[in-house]
N, C-alpha and C positions, 0 to 999 in steps of 0.2 A: 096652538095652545097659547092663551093667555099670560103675559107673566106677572100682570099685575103694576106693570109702569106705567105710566102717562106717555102718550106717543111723543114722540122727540120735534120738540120745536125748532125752524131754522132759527139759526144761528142770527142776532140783530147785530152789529157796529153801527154805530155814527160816525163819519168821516168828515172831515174838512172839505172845504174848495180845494184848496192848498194841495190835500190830501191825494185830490180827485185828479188833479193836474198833474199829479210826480207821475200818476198809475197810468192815466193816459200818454202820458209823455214818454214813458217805459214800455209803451204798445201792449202794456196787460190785458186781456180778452176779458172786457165785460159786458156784462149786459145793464144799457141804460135806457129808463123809463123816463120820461119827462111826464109829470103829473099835471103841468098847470091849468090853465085854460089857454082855448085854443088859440086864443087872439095874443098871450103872450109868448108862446111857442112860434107864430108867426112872425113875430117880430126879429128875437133871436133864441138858439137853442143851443145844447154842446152836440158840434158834427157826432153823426152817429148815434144819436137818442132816438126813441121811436118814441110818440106821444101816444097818450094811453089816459083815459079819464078813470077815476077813483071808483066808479061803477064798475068797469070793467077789466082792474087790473088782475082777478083773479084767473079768468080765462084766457088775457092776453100774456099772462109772463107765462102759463104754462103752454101755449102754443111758442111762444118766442127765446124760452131760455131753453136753449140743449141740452143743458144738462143740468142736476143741482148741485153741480159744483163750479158751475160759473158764478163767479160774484156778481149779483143783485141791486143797481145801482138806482136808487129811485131818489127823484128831486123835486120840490115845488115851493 
């Protein structure tokens, strides 16, 4: 049954570096994407990113996030 709302958007924040380093630092379970291209991810990335092109982020965070209440961490 319909109820007439618009489906529920995830939730967006903006974070810091700063931000991303307490949380890491604090061994928070996130899920990160590295957006950039591939030759900058080669060079260096934050341990534990998965790279993922902007084509295919839709498919790849729903095969690779466990669940939607892991935070969502995408960079480029």
């Amino acid at each position: 049954m319909a109820s007439g709302l618009p489906p529920l958007a995830p939730e967006i924040t903006f974070i810091t570096p700063e931000a991303l380093k307490t949380r890491l630092d604090a061994r928070e379970y996130l899920c990160l994407i590295d957006q950039r291209d591939f030759g900058a991810v080669a060079t260096a990335h934050i341990p534990g990113a998965q790279w993922c092109s902007q084509s295919l982020l839709e498919s790849q965070t729903t095969r690779e996030v466990p669940t939607k209440y892991v935070p969502l961490v995408l960079y480029w």
